[in-house]
C-alpha positions as CSV (number, residue, x, y, z in Angstrom):
1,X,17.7,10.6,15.6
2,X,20.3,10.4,13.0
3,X,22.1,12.1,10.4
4,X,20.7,13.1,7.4
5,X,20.9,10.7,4.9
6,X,21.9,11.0,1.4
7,X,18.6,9.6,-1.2
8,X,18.6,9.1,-4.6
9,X,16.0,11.2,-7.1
10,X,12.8,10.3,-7.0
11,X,11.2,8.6,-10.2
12,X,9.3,10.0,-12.9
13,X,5.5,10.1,-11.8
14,X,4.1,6.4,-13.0
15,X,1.8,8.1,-16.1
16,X,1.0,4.7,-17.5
17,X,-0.4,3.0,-14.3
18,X,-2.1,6.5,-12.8
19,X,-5.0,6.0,-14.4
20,X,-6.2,3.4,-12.1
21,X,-7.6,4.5,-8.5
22,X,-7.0,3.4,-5.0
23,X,-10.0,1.7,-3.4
24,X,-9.6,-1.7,-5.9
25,X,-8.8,-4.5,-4.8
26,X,-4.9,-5.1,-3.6
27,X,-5.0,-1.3,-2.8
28,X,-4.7,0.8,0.8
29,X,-7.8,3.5,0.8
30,X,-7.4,7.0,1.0
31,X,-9.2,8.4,3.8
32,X,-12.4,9.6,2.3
33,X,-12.6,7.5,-0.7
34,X,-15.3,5.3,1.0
35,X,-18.3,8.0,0.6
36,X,-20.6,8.1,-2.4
37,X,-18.8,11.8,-3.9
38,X,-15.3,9.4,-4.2
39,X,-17.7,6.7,-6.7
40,X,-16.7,9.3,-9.7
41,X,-13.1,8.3,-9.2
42,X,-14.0,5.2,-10.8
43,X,-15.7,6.4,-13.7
44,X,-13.1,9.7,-14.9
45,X,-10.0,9.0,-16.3
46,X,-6.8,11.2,-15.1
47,X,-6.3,14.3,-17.2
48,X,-2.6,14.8,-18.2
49,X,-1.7,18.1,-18.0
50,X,-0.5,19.7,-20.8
51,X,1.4,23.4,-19.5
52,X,3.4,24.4,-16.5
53,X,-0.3,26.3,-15.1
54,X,-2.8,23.5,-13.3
55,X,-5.0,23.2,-16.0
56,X,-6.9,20.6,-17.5
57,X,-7.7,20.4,-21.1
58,X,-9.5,23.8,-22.8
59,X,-12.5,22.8,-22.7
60,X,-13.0,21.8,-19.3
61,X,-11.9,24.9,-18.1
62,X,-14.3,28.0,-17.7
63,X,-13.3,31.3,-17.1
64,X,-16.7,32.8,-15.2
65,X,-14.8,35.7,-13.4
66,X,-12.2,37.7,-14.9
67,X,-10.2,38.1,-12.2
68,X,-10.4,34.6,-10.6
69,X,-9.0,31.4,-12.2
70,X,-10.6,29.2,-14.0
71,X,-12.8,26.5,-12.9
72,X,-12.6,23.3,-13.7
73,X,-14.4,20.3,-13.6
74,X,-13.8,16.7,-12.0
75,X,-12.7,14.9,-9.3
76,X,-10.3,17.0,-6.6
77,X,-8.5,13.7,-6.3
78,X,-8.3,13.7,-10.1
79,X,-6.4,17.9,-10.0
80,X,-4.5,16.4,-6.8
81,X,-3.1,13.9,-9.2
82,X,-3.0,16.4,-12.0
83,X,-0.9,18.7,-9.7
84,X,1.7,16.5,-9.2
85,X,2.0,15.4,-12.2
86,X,2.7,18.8,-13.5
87,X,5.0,19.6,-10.7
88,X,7.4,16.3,-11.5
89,X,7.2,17.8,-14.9
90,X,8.6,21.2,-14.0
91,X,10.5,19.4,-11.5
92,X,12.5,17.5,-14.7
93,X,13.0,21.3,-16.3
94,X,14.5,22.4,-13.5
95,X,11.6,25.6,-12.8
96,X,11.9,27.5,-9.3
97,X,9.4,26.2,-6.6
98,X,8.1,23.2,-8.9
99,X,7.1,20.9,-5.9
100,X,4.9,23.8,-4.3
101,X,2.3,23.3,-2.3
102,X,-1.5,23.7,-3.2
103,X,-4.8,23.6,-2.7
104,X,-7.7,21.8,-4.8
105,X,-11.6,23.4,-3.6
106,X,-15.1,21.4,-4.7
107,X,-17.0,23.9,-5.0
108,X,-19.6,21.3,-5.7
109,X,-19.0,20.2,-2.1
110,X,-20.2,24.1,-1.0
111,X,-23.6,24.3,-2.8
112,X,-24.5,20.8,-1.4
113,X,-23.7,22.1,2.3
114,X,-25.7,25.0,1.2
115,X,-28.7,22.6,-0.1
116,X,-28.4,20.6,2.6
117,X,-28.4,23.7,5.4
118,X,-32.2,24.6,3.9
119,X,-33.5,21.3,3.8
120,X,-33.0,20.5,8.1
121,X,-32.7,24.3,9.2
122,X,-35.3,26.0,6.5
123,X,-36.2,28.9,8.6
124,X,-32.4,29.6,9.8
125,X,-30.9,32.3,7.3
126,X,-27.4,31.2,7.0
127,X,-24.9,34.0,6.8
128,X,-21.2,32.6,5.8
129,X,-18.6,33.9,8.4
130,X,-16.4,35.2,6.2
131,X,-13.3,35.0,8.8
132,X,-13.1,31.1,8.4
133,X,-12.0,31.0,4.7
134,X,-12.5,34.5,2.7
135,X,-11.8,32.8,-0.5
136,X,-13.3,34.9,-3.7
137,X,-14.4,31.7,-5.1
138,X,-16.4,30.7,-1.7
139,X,-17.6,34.1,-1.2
140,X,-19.6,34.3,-5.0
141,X,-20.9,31.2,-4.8
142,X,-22.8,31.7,-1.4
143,X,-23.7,35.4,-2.6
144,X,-25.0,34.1,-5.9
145,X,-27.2,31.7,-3.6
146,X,-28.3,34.4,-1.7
147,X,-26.5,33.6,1.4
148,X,-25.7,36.6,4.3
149,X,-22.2,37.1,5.4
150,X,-21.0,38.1,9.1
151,X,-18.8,40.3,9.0
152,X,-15.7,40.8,11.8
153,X,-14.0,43.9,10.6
154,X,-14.2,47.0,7.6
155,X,-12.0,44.6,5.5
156,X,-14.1,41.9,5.4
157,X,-17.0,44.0,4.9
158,X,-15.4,45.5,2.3
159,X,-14.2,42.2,0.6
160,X,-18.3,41.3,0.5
161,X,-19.6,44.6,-1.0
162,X,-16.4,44.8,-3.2
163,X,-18.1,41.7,-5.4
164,X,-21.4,43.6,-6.0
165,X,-24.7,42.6,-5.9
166,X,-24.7,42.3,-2.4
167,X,-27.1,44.4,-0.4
168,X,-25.5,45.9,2.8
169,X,-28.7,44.2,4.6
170,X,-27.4,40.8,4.1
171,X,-24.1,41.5,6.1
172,X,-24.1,41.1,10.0
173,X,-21.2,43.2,11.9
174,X,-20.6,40.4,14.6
175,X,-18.2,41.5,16.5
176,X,-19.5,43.1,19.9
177,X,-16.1,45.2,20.1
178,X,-15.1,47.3,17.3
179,X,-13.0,50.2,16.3
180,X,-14.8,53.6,15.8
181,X,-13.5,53.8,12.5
182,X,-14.9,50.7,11.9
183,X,-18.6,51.9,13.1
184,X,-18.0,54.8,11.6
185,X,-17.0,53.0,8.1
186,X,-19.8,50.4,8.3
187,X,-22.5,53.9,8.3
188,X,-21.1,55.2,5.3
189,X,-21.3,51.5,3.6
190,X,-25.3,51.0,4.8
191,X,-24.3,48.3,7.0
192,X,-26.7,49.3,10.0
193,X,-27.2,45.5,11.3
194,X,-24.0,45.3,14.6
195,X,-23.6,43.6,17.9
196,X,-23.2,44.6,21.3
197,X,-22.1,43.4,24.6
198,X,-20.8,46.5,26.8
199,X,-21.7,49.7,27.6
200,X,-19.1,51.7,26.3
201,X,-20.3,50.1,22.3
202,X,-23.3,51.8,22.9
203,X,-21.8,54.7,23.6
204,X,-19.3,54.0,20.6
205,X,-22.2,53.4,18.3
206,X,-24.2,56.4,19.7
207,X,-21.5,58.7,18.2
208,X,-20.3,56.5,15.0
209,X,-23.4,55.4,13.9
210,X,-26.5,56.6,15.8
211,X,-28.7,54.7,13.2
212,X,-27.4,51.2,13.9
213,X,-29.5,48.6,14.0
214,X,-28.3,46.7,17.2
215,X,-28.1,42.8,18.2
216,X,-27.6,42.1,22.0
217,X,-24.8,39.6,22.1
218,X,-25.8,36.9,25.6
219,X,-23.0,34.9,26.8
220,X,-24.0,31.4,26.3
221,X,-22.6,28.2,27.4
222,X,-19.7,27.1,25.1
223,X,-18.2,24.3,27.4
224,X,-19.2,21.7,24.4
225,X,-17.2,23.5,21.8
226,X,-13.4,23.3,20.3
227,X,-12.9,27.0,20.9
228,X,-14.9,29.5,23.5
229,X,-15.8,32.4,22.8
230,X,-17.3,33.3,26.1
231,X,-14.4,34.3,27.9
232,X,-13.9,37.2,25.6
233,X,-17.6,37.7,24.4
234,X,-21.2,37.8,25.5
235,X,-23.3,40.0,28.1
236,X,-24.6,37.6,31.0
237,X,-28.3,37.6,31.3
238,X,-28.0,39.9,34.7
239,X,-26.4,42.7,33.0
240,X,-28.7,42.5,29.9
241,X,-31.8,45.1,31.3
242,X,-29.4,47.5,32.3
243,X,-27.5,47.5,29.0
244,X,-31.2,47.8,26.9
245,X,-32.0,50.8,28.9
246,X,-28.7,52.0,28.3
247,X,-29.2,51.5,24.9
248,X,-33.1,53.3,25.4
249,X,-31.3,56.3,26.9
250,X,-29.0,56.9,23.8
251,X,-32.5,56.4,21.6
252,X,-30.6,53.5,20.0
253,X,-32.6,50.7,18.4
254,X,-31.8,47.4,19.5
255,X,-33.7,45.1,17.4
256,X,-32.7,41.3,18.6
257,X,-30.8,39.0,20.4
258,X,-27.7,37.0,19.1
259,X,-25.2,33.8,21.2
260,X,-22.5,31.9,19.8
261,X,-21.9,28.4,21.5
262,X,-18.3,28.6,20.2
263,X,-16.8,27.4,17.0
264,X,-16.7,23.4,16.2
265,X,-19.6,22.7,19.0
266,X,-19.3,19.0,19.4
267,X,-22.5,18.3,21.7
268,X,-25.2,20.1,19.7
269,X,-27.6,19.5,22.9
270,X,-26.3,23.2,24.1
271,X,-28.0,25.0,21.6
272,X,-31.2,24.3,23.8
273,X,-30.1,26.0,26.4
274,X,-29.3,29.1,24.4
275,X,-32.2,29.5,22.9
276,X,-34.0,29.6,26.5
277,X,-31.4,32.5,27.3
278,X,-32.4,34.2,24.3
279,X,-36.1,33.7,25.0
280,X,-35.4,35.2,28.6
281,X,-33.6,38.4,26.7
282,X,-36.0,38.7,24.3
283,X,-38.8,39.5,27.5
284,X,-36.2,41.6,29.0
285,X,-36.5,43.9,25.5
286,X,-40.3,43.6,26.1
287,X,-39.5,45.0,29.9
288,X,-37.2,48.0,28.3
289,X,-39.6,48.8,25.4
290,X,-38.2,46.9,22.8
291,X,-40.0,44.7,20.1
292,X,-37.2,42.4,18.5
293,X,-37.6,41.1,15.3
294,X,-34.2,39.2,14.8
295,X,-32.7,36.1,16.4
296,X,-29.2,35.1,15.8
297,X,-28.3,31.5,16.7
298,X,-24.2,32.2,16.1
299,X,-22.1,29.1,14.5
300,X,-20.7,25.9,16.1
301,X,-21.7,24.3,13.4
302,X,-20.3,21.6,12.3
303,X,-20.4,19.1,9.2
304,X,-20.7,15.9,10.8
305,X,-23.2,17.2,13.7
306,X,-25.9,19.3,11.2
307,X,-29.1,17.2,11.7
308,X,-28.3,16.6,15.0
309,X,-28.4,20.4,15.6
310,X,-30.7,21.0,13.3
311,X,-33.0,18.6,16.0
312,X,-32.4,20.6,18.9
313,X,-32.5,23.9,17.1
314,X,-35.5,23.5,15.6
315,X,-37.5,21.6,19.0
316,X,-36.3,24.5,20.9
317,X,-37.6,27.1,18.4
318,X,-40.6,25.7,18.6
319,X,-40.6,25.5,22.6
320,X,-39.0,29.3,23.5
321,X,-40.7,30.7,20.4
322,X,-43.8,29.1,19.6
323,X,-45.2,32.6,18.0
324,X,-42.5,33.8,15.9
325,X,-43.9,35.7,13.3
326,X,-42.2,39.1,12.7
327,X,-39.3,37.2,13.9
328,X,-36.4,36.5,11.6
329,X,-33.7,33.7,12.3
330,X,-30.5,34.1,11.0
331,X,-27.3,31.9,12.4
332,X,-23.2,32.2,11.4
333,X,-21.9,29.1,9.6
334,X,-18.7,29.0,8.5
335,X,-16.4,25.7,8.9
336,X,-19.8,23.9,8.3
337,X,-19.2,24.9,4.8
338,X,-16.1,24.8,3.4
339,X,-13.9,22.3,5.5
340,X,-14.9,19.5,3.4
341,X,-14.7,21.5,0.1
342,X,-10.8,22.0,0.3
343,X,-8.0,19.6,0.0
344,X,-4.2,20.2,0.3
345,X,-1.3,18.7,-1.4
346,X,2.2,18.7,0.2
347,X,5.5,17.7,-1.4
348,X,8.5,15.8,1.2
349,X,11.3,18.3,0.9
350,X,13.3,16.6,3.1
351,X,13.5,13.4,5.6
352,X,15.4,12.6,8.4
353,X,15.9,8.8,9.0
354,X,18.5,6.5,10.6
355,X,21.4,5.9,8.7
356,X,21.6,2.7,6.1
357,X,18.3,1.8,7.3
358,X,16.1,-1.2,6.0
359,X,12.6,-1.3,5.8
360,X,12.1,-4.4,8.0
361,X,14.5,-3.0,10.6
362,X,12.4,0.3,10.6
363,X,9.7,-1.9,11.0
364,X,11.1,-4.1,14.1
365,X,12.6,-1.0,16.0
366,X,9.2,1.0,15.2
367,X,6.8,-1.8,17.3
368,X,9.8,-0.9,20.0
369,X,9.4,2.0,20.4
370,X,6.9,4.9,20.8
371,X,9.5,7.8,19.3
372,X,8.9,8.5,15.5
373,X,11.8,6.8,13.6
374,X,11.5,8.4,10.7
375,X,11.0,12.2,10.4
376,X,9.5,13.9,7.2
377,X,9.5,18.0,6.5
378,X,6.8,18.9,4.0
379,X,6.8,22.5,2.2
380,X,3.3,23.9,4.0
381,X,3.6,23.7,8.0
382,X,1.9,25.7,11.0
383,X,2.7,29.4,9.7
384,X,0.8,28.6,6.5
385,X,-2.2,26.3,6.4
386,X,-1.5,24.5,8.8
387,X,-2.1,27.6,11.4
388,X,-5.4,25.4,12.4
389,X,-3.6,23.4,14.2
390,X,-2.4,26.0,16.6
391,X,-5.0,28.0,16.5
392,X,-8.2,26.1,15.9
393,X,-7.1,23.0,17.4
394,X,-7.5,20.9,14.8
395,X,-6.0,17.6,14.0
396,X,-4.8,16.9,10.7
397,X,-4.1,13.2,9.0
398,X,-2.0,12.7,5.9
399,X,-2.2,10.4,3.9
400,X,0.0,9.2,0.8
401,X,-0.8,11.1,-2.4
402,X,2.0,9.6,-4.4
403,X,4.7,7.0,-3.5
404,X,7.9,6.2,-5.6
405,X,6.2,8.2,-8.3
406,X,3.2,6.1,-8.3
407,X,-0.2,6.8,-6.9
408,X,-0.1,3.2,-5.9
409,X,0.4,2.6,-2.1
410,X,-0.3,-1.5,-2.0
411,X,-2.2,-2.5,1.1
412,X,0.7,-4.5,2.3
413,X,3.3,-1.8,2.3
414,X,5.2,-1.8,5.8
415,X,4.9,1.5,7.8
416,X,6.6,3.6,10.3
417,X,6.1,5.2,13.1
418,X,6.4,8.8,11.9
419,X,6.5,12.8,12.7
420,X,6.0,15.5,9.9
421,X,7.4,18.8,9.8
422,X,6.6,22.3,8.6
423,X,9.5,23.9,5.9
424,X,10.6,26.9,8.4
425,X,13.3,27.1,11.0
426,X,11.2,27.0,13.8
427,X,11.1,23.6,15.9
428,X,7.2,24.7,16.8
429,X,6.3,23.9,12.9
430,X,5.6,20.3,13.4
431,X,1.9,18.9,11.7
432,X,2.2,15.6,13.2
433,X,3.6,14.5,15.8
434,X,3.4,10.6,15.4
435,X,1.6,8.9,12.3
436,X,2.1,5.8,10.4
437,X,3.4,6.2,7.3
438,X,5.0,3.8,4.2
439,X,8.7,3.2,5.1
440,X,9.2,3.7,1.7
441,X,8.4,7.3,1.4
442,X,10.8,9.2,0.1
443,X,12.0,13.1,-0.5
444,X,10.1,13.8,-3.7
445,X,6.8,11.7,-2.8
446,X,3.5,13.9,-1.9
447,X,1.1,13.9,1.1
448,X,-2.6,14.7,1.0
449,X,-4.5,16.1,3.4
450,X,-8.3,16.5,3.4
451,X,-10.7,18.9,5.3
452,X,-8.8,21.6,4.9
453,X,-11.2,24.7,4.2
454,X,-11.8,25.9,7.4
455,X,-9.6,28.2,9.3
456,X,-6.7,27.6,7.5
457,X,-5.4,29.5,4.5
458,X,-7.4,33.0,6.3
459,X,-4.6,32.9,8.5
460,X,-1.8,31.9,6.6
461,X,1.6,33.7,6.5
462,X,4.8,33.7,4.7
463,X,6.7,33.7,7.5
464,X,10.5,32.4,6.5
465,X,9.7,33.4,3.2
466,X,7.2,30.5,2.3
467,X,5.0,31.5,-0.2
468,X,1.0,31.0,0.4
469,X,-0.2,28.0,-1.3
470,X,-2.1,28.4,-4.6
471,X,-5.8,27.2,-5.4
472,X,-7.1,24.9,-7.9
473,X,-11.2,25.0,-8.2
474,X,-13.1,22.4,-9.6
475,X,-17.0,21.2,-9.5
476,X,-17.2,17.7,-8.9
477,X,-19.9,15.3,-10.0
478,X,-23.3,17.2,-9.5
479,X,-22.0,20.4,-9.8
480,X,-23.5,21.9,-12.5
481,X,-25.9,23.9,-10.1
482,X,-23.4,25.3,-8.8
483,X,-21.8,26.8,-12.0
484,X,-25.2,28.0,-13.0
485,X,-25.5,30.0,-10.2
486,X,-22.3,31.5,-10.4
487,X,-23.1,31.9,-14.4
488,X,-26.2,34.0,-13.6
489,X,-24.2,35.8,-11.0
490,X,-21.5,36.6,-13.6
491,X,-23.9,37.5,-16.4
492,X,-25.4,40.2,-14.0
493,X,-22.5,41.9,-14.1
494,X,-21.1,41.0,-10.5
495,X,-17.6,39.3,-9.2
496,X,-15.7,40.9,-11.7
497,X,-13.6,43.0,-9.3
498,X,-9.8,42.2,-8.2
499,X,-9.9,40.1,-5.2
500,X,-7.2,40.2,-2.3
């Protein structure tokens, strides 16, 4: 790999052509564009910003919480475009940190997972895990729907109640090893409803809060998933009698059973064989003198895979539980609704090519080789959002937001063989590791990438000095629902409290 090479400025974003979108003819798609929600990109014009803030003009903005910002309404491709607009703009005055990094969320794209979630799983309570994206936004939307929330720790717990209007009945403590203080803290909120997988939580609980309402945790089968759980978590079914009469001899109340089949399950067919495991606890609480009255099917779930496990799910119910009445279902979704909702735009900071390069002979030594020939560093990398790919496993895909100042990227445009980097020093921040990309990107030019909600600004950090990147909200088309709801929530007097 060479030198760095000297590049000239980028061009003034192309305001004139902008209007029109990718996905006509002579035109390379952005990944995406193809479903029916990307149809309103033909039918909305581009908004030109107008101040140095991510707005759009006054009255498509709505201020519904006072300490969140506004949200707006159209497209997220359309504040994408909007964003770096406004950022070449500040660019041209010279302002600090103009090409930063941010966010757009559809909060349109939330309720319809939430519509869609009651419609194949109607008898499932869904109760957000808060852990995979606590944003304020995300959080009152699903409270305003009247969604439950699992809960990992006092701070998320206190995040939830902190909005208002949220019963402590509709939080979950799922986590089967907690802190004392953290029992202790969930008693004095009212949040009774924990898990357990050990001994010594009883005994933990016993003291803390002896009036717990208490969820067996079972360790279930989570070889079909991204990330296991069951290594860390879960109470085989062989210890499970002798932890309910453990739990009998410290007169605590265990009222259910709850499995996880790890996070991002990608054969949905396991959730049959969990629910037979919870069947065969459910008789063990029989055995120990317990009647439970809750079932907790965990997450795993993921967007593209719903009806398929909504299928299983709900055959299996109906096998393992055919008389279910005093029996509530609840599960733990949490990428399922809100990876889709959030996209992220990245600015090239810098690029590292070979020296005097052409595009054809980029080209030519690219279908050479299998090295990247060009390498790109982009101002968000594995210590910020991109944390997912490190510890979620996922696998991102860029794709060109803006090219030579233009949103234009013409279907015939040659492409390299690519790697793109993270902003800090470390040589670990690298977000992909090959990619094609246009051999005529540039420093200046901005990358998209889309299904970014889950897992990925909850553990962001500002390592180096980075700053976290900001959020834009938006309802897209059909999203009026969803600002009614949040509206009514509003109007009651809740969400109004400083978010962190």
């Amino acid at each position: 790999m060479s030198q760095v090479d000297v590049l000239p400025p980028i061009t003034p974003i192309d305001f004139q052509s902008s209007a029109s979108f990718p996905g006509s003819s002579g035109f390379r798609d952005t990944p995406g564009w193809g479903d029916a929600r990307s149809q309103e990109l033909d039918s909305l014009p581009l908004i030109h910003p107008k101040s140095d803030s991510f707005s759009v003009d006054e009255q498509e903005d709505e201020k519904i919480f006072t300490a969140l910002p506004p949200l707006l309404r159209g497209h997220p491709e359309i504040h994408l475009r909007n964003g770096v607009m406004n950022a070449s703009r500040m660019a041209a005055d010279n302002k600090i940190d103009a090409e930063k990094a941010f966010f757009v969320a559809d909060l349109s794209e939330v309720y319809r997972q939430h519509e869609r979630w009651l419609k194949c799983l109607p008898e499932i309570e869904p109760h957000y895990a808060v852990k995979c994206n606590p944003d304020p936004y995300v959080l009152r939307l699903l409270a305003s729907l009247g969604a439950g929330f699992d809960c990992a720790s006092n701070g998320e717990i206190s995040q939830v109640l902190n909005i208002g209007g949220i019963d402590p009945s509709r939080i979950i403590f799922a986590n089967p090893c907690k802190a004392t203080s953290f029992v202790r803290s969930a008693a004095k909120a009212g949040v009774d409803k924990m898990t357990f997988d050990n001994a010594d939580e009883l005994y933990k609980i016993a003291r803390a809060h002896p009036g717990a309402k208490l969820i067996v945790r079972i360790l279930a089968d989570d070889s079909k998933s991204v990330c296991r759980f069951g290594i860390k978590f879960g109470a085989p079914l062989e210890v499970v009698p002798s932890l309910l009469m453990k739990a009998r001899e410290l007169n605590l109340d265990v009222i259910g059973v709850s499995f996880h089949v790890g996070s991002g399950c990608y054969d949905p067919t396991i959730y049959e064989d969990a629910i037979k495991r919870a069947r065969e606890a459910f008789d063990m609480g029989l055995q120990a003198g317990y009647q439970f009255s809750l079932l907790d099917v965990g997450g795993g779930f993921e967007d593209a895979r719903l009806e398929a496990a909504a299928t299983v799910l709900n055959r299996a119910i109906n096998q393992y539980f055919p008389d279910r009445s005093g029996i509530r279902l609840i599960a733990e979704p949490g990428r399922y609704y809100v990876s889709r909702a959030f996209s992220l735009a990245t600015n090239i900071i810098a690029r590292r090519a070979p020296m005097n390069e052409s595009s054809s002979e980029t080209a030519a030594s690219n279908s050479r080789s299998d090295e990247p020939s060009v390498m790109y560093y982009i101002n968000d990398g594995v210590y910020g959002a991109f944390n997912c790919i490190m510890f979620d496993h996922q696998e991102v895909e860029p794709y060109v937001l803006s090219l030579n100042g233009s949103f234009h990227v013409s279907g015939s445009e040659p492409l390299s063989l690519s790697s793109v980097w993270g902003p800090t020093c470390d040589s670990i921040d690298c977000v992909c590791k090959a990619v094609e990309l246009p051999s005529a990107l540039q420093v200046g030019d901005w990358l998209g990438f889309n299904n970014m909600g889950a897992y990925t600004i909850c553990a962001a950090s500002q390592f180096n000095g980075f700053e976290l990147s900001d959020v834009i909200y938006t309802t897209s088309k059909g999203g009026e629902e969803a600002r009614k709801a949040l509206r009514r929530f509003a109007a009651e007097g809740y969400g109004h409290g400083a978010h962190h």
